[in-house]
N, C-alpha and C positions, 0 to 999 in steps of 0.2 A: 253178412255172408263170409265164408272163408274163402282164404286169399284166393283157392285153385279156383273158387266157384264165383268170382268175378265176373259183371254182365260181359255176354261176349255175343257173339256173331258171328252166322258160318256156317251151320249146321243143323240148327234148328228144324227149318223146314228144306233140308237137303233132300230134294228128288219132288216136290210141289212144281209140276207146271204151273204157269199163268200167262195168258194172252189179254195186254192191255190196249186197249181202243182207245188210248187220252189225249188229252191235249190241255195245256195250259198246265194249272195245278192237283188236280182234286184225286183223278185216276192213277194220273201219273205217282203222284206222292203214295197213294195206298198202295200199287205195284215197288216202288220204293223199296216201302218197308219189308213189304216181303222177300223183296232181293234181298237186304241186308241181312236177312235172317237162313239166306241160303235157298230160296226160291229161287228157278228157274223160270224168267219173266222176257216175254217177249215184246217189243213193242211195235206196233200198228200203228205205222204215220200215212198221213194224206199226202199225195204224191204234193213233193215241194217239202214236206217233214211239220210238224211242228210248226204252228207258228207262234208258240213261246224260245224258238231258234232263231230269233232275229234278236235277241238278248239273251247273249251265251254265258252270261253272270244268273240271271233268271234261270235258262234254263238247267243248266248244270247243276241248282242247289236242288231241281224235283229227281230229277232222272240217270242218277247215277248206277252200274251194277245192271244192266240191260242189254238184251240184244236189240236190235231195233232193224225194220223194214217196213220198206216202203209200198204201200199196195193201192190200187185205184178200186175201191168198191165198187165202185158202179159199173164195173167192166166182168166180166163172167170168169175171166181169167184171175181178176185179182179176190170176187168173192170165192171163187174154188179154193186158191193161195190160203185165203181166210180160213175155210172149213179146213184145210186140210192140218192147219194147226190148232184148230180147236179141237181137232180128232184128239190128239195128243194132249190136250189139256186137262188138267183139274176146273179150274176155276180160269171164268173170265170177268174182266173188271172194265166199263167204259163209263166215256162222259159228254158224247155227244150230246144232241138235242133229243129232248123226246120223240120218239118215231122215225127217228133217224136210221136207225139198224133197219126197223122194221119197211120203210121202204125200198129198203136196198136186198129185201127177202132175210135178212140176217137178225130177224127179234131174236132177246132170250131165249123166249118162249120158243123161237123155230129151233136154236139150235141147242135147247135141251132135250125137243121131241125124239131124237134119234141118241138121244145119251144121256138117259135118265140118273147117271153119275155128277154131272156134268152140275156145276156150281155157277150162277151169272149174280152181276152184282154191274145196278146201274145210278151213277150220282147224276144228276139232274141240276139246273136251279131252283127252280120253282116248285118241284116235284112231275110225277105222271098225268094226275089228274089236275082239275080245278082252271079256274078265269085265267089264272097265268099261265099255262104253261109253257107255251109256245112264248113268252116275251121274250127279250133279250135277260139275259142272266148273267151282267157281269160285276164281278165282286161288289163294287160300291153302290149296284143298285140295291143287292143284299142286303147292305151295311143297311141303306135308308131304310127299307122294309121290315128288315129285324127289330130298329129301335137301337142301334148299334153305335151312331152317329152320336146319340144326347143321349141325357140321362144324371150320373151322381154327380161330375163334375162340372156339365156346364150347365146343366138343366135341361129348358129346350133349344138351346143355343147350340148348332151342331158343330163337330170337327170331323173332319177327312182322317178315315183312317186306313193309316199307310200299311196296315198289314194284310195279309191276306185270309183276315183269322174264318173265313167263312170254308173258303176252301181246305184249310187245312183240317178244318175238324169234321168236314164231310169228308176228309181222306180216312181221319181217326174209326168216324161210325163204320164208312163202309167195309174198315179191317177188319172191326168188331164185328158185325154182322157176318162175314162172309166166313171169317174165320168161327163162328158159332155153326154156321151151315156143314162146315167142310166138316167141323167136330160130327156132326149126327150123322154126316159120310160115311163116318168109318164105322158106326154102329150097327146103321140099319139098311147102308147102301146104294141109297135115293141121293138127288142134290137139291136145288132150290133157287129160287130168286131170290137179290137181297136189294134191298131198294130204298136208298138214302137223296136227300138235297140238299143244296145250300143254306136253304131257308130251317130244313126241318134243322141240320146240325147249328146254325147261327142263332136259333132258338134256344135250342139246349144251352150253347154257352149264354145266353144273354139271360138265362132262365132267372135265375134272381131278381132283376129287376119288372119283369115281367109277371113274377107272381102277384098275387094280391088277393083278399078276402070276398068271396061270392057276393056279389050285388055291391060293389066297389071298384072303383078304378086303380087300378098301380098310379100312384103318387108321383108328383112331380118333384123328384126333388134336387133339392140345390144346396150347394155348399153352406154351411151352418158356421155361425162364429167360435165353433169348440176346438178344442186343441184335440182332439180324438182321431182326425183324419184330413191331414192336409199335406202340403208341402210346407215345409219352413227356409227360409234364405238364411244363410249363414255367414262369418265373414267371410271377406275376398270374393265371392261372387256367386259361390257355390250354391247347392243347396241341400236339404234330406226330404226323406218321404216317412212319415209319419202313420203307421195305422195300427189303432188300438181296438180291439175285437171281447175286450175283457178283464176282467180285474185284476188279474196279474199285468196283463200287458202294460194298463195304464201305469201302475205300482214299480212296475221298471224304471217305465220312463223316467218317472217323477226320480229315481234312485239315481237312475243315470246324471240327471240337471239336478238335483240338490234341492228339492222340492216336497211341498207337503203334498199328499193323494187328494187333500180337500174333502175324504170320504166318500169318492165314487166306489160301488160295489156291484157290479151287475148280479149279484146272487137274489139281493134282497128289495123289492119294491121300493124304500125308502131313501137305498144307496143308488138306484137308477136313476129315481127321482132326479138327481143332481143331473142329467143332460139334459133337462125342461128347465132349467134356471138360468134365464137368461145372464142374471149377475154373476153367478159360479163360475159361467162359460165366461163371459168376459174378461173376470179377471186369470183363470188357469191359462187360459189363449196366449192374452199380455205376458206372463211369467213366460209359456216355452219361446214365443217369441223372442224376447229379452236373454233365455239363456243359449240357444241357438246362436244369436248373433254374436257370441263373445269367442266362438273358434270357428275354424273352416270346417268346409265340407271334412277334406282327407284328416283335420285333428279328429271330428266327431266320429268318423272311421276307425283308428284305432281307437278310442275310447269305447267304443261299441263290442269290439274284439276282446274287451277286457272284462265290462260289463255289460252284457246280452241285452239286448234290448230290441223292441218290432221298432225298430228304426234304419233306415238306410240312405246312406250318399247316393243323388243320383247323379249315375256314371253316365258317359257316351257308350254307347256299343262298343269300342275299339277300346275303354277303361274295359269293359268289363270282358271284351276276350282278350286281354292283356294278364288278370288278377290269378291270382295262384287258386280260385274258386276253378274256375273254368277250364286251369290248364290239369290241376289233377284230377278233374272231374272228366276231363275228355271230351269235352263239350264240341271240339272242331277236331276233323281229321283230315288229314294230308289225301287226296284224289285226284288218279292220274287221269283227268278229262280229255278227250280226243280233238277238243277246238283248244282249250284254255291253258294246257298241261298239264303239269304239277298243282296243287289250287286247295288250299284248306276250304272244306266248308262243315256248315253243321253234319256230325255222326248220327249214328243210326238213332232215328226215335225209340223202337221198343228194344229196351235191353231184360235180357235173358240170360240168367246164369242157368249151364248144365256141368253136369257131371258125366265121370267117363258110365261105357256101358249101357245096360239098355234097363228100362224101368216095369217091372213086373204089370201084369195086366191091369187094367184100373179097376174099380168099383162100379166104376157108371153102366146103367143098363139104358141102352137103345128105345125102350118103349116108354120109359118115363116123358110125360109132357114139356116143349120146350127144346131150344137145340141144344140147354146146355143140363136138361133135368137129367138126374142122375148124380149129380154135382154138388157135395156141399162146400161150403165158406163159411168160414168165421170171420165176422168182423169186429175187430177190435180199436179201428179208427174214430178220427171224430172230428167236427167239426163239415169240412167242403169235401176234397180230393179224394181221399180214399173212402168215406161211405157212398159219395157219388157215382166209385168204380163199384164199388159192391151193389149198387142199387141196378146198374146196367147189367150186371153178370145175374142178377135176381128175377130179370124184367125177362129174360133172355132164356129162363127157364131153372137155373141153381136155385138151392135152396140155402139161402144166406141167413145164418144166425146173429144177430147184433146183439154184442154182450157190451154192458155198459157198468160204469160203478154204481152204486147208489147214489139218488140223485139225480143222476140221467147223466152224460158226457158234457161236453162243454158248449155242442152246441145245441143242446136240449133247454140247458140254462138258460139260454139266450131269448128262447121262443117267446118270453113277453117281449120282445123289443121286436127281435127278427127270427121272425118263426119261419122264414123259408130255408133258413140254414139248416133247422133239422130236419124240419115236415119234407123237403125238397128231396133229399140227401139219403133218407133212410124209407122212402117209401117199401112195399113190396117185400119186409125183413120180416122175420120174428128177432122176438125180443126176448132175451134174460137178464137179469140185473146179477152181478157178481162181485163182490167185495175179494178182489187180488188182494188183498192184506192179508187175507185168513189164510192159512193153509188148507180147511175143507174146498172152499171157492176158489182157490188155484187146484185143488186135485178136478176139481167139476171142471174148470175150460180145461184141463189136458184129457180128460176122457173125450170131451168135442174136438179135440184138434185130431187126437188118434182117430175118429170116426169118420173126417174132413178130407176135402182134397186142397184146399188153398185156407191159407191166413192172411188177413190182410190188416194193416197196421201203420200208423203216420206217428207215432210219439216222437217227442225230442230223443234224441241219441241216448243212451242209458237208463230209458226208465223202464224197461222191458227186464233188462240184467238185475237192477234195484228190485226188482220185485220176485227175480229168480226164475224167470218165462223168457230166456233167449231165445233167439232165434235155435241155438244146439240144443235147448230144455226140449223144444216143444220139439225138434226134429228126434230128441232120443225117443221118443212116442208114438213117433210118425215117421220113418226113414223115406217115403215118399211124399212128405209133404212140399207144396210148392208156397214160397216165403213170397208175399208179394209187398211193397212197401213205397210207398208214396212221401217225400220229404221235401221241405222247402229250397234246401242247398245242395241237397247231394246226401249221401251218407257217409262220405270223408270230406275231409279239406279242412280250412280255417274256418268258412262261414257253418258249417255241418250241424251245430250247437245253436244257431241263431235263431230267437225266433221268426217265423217267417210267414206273412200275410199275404195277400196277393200284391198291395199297391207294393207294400215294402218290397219285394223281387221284383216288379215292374221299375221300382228306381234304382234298386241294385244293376240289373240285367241291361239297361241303355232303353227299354222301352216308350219309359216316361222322356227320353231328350229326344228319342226320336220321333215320337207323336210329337213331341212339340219344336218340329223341321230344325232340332238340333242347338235351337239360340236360348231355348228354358223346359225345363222338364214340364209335360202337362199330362196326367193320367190318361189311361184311357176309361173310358165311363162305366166299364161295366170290370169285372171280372172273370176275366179269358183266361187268367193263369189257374185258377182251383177249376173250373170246368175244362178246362182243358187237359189239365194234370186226371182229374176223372177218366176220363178220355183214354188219355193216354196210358194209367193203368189199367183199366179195364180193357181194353185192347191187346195190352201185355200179356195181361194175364192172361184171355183166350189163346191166344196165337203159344203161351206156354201150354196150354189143355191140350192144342193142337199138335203141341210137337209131342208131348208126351204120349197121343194116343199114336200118333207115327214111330215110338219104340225111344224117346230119346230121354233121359234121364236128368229131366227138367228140373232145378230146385230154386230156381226164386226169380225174382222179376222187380227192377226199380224203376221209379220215375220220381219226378220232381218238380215244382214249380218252376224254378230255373231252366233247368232243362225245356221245358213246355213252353218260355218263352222266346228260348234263344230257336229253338222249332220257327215257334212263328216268326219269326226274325232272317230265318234262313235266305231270304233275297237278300238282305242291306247285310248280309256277312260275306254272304258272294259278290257283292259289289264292293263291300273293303276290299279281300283280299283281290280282285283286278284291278279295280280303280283307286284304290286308296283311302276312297271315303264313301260312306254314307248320302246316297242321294236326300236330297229336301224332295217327298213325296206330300205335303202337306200343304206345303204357298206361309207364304207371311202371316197370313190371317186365318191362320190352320182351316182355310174353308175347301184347299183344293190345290194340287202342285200347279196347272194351268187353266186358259179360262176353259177348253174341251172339258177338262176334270174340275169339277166344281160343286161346291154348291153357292144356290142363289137364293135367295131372301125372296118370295112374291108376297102379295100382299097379304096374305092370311095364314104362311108356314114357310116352308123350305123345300127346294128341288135340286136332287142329283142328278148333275146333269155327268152320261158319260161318254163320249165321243172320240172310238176308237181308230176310225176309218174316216177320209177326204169326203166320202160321202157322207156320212156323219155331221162333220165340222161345215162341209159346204148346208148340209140341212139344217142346222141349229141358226145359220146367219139367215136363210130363207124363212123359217119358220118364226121369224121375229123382226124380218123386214131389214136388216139389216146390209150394206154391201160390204163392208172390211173398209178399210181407208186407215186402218191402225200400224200394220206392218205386215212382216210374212213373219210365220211362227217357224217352229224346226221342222216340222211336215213340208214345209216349201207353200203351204198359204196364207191368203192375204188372210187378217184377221183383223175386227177390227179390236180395241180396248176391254177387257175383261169388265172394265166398268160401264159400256157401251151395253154388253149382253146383262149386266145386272139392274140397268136400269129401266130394259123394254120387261125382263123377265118381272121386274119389283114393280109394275103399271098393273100385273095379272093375277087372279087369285091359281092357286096350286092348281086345280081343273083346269082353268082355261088355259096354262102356261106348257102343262103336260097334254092338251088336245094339241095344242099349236106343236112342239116338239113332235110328239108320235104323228101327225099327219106329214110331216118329212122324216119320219123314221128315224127319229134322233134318240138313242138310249137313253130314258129318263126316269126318275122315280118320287116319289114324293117320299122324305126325310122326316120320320117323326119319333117323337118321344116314345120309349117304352108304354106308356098309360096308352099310346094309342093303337097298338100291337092289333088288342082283341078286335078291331075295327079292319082290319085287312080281309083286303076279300078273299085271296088265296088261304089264309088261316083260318077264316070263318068255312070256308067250303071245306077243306082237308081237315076240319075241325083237330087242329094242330094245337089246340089250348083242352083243357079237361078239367071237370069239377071234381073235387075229392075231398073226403069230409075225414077231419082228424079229431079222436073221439074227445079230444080235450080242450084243443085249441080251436075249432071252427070248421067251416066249409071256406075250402081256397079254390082258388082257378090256378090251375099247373100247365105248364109246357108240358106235352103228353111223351108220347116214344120219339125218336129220331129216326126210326127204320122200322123197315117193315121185312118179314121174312116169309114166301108164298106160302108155303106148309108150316112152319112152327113156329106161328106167329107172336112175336111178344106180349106181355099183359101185365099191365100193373096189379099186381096182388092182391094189393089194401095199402090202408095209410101206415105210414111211419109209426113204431109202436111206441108205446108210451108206460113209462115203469108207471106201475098203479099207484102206489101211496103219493107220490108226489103229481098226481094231477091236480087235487083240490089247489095247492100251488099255484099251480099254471095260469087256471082262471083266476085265482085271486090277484097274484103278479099282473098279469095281461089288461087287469081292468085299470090296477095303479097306474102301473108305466105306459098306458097306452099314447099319452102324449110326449114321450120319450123319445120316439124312434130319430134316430138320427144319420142313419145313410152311412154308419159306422161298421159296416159291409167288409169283410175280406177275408 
């Protein structure tokens, strides 16, 4: 982007009402973002406020850029208060309990009946319907339910995880969606329901591991002795994160440490071969090992800056908003809070560059199917993040072209090992195959791009200019195109060039020291940063469609892995900058910061147990017989020994430990592997999993939509396309390598 046309904030969606009903994270963060983009957002607290305001580091990193009052629903005076701002509203966004509005006369549904404009948009845990709905819904009972907990790096061995990634990316959907509804606003002057969960959005991100072949279980799997995906210790104490996705990456590495490649190739059956050999892997293992430990972390640092490498130091959180990545990247901004003062915390998640003036009328016609049909996109990404945004803006009603090289993209190659990278990522597209070398095949994608309303694009920095397709080529074509662009670091700074994976930004960003309570980096198991980074452009990008049909002269939209994690992150940055440090949200045994927050080993899996309230904590020691005689915890009760409740909870199979729990109403869940996803009863009933047959690679079971929209309901289109010539490939590959697959994910 040019310099004037830098993401900014402000204006965007200047004159959007919005009345938010939230509490904790989910609503409150999707109002957020809208504030930051120049919406007018009001917020609806329960007399007393908030009770994420009993932690003004918490709350401060959701709800910044609001007005905020206090109203008693249940009282006729404070639902009138209610209506009489919803009169004035566009859009309302809550996150109460299901049925919650609707007892208090105030559904959607009621108060769209009398303002057919009128936009509602409801995040949930569990979703509306189905066995759960009504449970308790708080984040880590999510985590367990999701498959969130275990998975690539511990296997079925769980870890407590400290972020709030379930919330956050049902903040991401609910943007997405609402902001697609308000887009068909302005067309054809109806509004809609939009209706997102924790569950349905922690699915989406958890979707990779989740996938797996029809009449198949997703795999359990566990760390593998290959040098392709691990942490390595380095000297003095340090350590890097390690994640190789492909034959460049590896051929880096190897460049980087002074190393033969051994002849891995993911291109070729033969050259895959080499991650089923067990003696290969053992000894390439031993070499990085070996070369790792002859410098520190900060040496292998700059060495990395010199020569590029999918490797990275992992930092603390307070390294990494310390690093000239973060500070020119803007990743923290200064925010004058009314409890905290002056108070850096994470900036705006969707950034938006505009330009002065107002932007000619669009192309999009109202009656096309979808909230966002009328709309094309070009996608020119590859691999997770940015086909993932395009696959959302597809589902949603755009009609998205995936132009690929010959060959397929990079993660098409992949599909004999990990076919959920492309099959996942490009559902619902059509497909062209284009050779940019040629000059005829570069005049064909700029006739597409002139025809387009959005580009979407994740290459390393310069291969766009290298081939004579900048971002100014394709705008001389298209003076209203909106540039949308997905990157690992940013599109400036030092790391900007690097390449960049999910674990690798997970060890860059402080993620990895923080899951692992600060004393050793330990992944987290799935890949939150590329589904999230999806997420988060595809979000971008609407809320850009949105401003633009508001008159504003939108041209491009960034996101980034980095960015997408230090997002998730946004508590433990509001608690450096108050407290100075990083809480330990984990415990020693990354099973849980206390015994209320836990998990516990019963005799046949694992249970999250989560105990937010006296009454909680007093029902968890009832529910297991137990009196306290341990001490008093910081709630002011007696408690007894965390090992006390883990050893009545380890006498019980997961049933009987979760009867005992729920008959004193103790928030509980049972904690499983990805593989056991499809066995949940809320997913089996919301039939939240879907069959989809890809014509080359198979019949897989996919994570389906994340939201639901009343009228212009989402649809997946078809499978992921597939360049013709190089099927026969596919199958031949897929049969070689099939005992290859190695969890070398990112």
């Amino acid at each position: 982007m040019a310099s004037e046309d830098r993401p900014s904030v402000g204006n965007v969606l200047s004159g959007l009402r919005v009345v938010e009903i939230g509490q904790y994270v989910a609503a409150p963060l999707a109002a957020t973002m809208l504030a930051d983009l120049g919406a007018s957002v009001i917020k609806v607290e329960r007399p007393g406020g908030d009770p994420l305001r009993a932690d003004a580091a918490r709350f401060a990193a959701w709800n910044r850029g609001k007005e905020t009052v206090e109203l008693d629903l249940r009282s006729r005076a404070g639902a009138d208060s209610l209506l009489d701002l919803v009169n004035e509203a566009d859009l309302v966004v809550e996150n109460l309990r299901p049925g919650a509005l609707a007892r208090l006369g105030l559904a959607p549904a009621a108060l769209r009946a009398d303002r057919p404009r009128l936009v509602t948009c409801s995040i949930s845990a569990w979703g509306s319907d189905g066995p759960s709905r009504d449970e308790p819904g708080w984040e880590p009972l999510v985590h367990a339910r999701a498959g969130a907990q275990q998975g690539l790096f511990t296997g079925d061995d769980p870890i407590w995880l400290p972020f709030p990634v379930a919330s956050v990316s049902a903040a991401l959907v609910a943007v997405l969606g609402a902001g697609a509804a308000l887009i068909k606003r302005a067309s054809t002057g109806y509004g809609q329901h939009v209706e997102t969960s924790l569950l349905d959005a922690l699915l989406f991100l958890n979707a990779a591991a989740i996938f797996h072949r029809e009449g198949r279980r997703p795999r359990i799997v566990r760390q593998t002795k290959s040098p392709i995906l691990r942490v390595f210790d380095t000297a003095g104490g340090g350590a890097v994160m390690v994640n190789l996705s492909g034959t460049e990456r590896w051929r880096e590495l190897c460049r980087l440490l002074g190393l033969d490649d051994g002849g891995l190739d993911y291109s070729t059956p033969e050259g895959l071969a080499k991650l089923s050999d067990r003696e290969w892997n053992r000894t390439r293992l031993q070499q990085v090992m070996e070369a790792f430990g002859r410098r520190t972390a900060d040496e292998w640092e700059t060495a990395l800056l010199a020569q590029p490498a999918a490797v990275a130091k992992c930092n603390s959180l307070a390294e990494w908003l310390a690093s000239e990545q973060a500070r020119v990247d803007e990743l923290v901004r200064e925010v004058d809070d009314p409890v905290l003062g002056r108070v850096p915390l994470v900036g705006p998640p969707v950034r938006i560059a505009f330009g002065p003036g107002e932007r000619r009328p669009g192309r999009r016609h109202g009656g096309e199917q979808g909230a966002l049909g009328g709309h094309r996109i070009i996608d020119l990404s590859s691999f997770w993040a940015g086909p993932l945004a395009s696959r959302l803006l597809a589902e949603l009603g755009a009609d998205v072209v995936k132009v690929e090289p010959p060959g397929g993209e990079g993660g098409f190659q992949m599909m004999p090992v990990l076919p959920n990278i492309y099959v996942d990522a490009n559902r619902s597209k059509r497909g062209i195959v284009l050779d940019l070398k040629t000059p005829e095949d570069r005049v064909r994608l700029l006739d597409l791009v002139a025809a387009s309303d959005v580009v979407v694009e994740n290459a390393m920095a310069g291969a766009w200019e290298r081939l004579g397709l900048s971002e100014e080529e394709l705008r001389a074509v298209n003076p209203d195109l909106i540039y949308a662009r997905a990157k690992g670091f940013g599109v400036t700074g030092p790391l900007a060039r690097r390449p960049s994976f999910d674990y690798v930004v997970q060890a860059a960003t402080g993620m990895e020291m923080t899951q692992g309570g600060g004393a050793r980096p330990v992944p987290v198991n799935f890949t939150a940063n590329d589904y999230g980074t999806g997420l988060l452009l595809g979000a971008g990008v609407v809320l850009a469609l949105l401003g633009r049909a508001r008159g504003v002269a939108v041209t491009g939209v960034e996101a980034s892995l980095a960015l997408t994690s230090t997002v998730f992150q946004s508590e433990d940055v509001a608690a450096l900058a108050v407290a100075g440090a990083v809480p330990d949200r984990v415990g020693a045994d990354l099973w849980g910061p206390s015994m209320w927050f836990h998990l516990y080993r019963a005799e046949d899996g694992w249970v999250t147990v989560c105990c937010v309230t006296d009454a909680h904590r007093t029902g968890l020691l009832r529910a297991l017989g137990l009196t306290g005689g341990g001490g008093v915890d910081g709630d002011g009760a007696t408690a007894p020994l965390v090992e006390e409740v883990a050893d009545a909870i380890g006498l019980l199979t997961v049933s009987a430990a979760l009867a005992a729990l729920r008959s004193e109403n103790v928030p509980a869940a049972v904690s499983v592997h990805p593989s056991a996803v499809p066995d949940d009863p809320q997913v089996v009933a919301r039939e939240l999993l879907r069959r989809y047959r890809h014509p080359a690679a198979g019949r897989f079971v996919q994570v389906g939509l994340p939201l639901s929209l009343s009228v212009d309901a989402p649809a997946v289109k078809g499978p992921a396309p597939t360049p013709a010539p190089v099927r026969r490939r596919i199958k031949k590959a897929a049969s070689t390598a099939a005992a290859s697959a190695t969890g070398a994910a990112g």
